[in-house]
N, C-alpha and C positions, 0 to 999 in steps of 0.2 A: 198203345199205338195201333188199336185198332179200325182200319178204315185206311190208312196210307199205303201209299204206294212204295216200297225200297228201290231206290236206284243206285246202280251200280256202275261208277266209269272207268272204265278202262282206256288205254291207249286210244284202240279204233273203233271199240264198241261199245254198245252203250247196252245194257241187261235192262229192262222195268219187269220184276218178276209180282204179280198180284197176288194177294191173300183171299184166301177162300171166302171172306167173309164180305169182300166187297161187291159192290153192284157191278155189273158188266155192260150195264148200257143207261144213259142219264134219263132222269125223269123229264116225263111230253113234257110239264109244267115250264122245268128249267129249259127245255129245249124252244117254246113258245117265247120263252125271254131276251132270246139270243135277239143280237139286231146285226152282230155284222155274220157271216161267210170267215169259221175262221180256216178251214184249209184253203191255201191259196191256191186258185188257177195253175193248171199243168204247167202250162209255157212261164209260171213264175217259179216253178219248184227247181231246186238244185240238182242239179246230173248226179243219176246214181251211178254210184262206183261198186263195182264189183272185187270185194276186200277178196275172194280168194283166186280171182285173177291177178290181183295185185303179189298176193304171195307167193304163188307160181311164180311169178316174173322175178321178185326177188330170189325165191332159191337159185333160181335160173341163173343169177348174178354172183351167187357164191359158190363153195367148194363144197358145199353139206351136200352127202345124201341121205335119202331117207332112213338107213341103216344108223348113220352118223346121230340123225335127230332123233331116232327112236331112242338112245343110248346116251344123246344130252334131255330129253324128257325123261327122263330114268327108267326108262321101260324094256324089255327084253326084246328078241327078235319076232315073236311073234304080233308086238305093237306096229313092225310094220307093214304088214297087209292094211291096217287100221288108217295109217296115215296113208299110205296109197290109195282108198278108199274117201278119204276125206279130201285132198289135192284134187281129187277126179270129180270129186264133185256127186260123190253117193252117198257116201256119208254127209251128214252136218257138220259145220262150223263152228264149232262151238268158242264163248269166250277163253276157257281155259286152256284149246290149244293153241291159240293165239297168242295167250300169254307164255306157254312152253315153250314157243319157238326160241331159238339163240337171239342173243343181241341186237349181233348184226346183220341179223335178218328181218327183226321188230324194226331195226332203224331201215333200212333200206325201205319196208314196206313203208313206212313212214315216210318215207321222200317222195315214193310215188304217189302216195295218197294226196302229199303234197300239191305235185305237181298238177296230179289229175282235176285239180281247182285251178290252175295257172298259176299257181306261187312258183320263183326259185327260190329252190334251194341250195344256199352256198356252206359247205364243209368249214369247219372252224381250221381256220392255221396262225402258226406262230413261226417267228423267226424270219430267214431265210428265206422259208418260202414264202410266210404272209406276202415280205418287200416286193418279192418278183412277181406275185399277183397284181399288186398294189401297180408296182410300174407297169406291169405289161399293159393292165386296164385301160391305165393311163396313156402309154403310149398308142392304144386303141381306139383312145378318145378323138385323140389329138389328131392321128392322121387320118380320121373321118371325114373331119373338117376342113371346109376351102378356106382359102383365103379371102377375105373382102375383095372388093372389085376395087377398089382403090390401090389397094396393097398390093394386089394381082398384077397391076400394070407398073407399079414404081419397082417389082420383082424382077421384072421380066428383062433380057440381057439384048442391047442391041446387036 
């Protein structure tokens, strides 16, 4: 397997870690061959997101402290200077503490990252509560709406 690239996906990240044995930059030859532009134009590129403002803002959302995640990464008190250092933005980001973090903190980061592209994101329910979603939506819908102008005037009470 020599000459490839290993990629690695994770949740929000993506690793491409190179082998010492590959080239670092393509040859003029192959670069003479090219016929399109393949990095697109700025104004075409995707908004970058700032994954560890996004994590901030989730811890923000839950009850973890840094104390709490040093101790679900299995790590001692002295990891957390470590994490405060990384949160702040002094340390690096690495994939594997992204992957350390709790749950439901991976999910929450994940809604935002979501959202940060304009997707909703809607929470899974069952029962009970799904119905009352269901109707309220509904009934959300419904009273949006006018009535026809015909309907309007055979409505209306002398």
């Amino acid at each position: 397997m020599s000459g490839e690239t290993g990629v690695t996906w994770f949740p929000l990240a993506v690793t491409v870690s190179e082998r010492s044995d590959m080239p670092k930059s393509v040859a003029s030859a192959a670069m003479a061959c090219q016929t399109e532009v393949v990095d697109p134009p700025v104004e075409e590129r995707a908004t970058t997101v700032d994954l560890l403002a996004l994590i901030n803002r989730a811890l923000g959302k839950t009850p973890w402290t840094q104390e709490a995640l040093a101790a679900h990464m299995g790590h001692g008190q002295a990891y957390v200077s470590y994490i405060s250092r990384v949160l702040s933005g002094e340390k690096p980001l690495s994939a594997a503490f992204v992957l350390a973090l709790p749950d439901d903190v991976q999910t929450k980061v994940a809604k935002l990252y979501a959202e940060s592209f304009g997707l909703i994101v809607v929470e899974p329910s069952s029962g009970d509560d799904a119905v009352r979603q269901l109707v309220s939506g509904l009934c959300g819908l419904l009273a949006t709406k006018t009535l026809p102008t015909r309907a309007a005037r055979m409505a209306k009470v002398p």
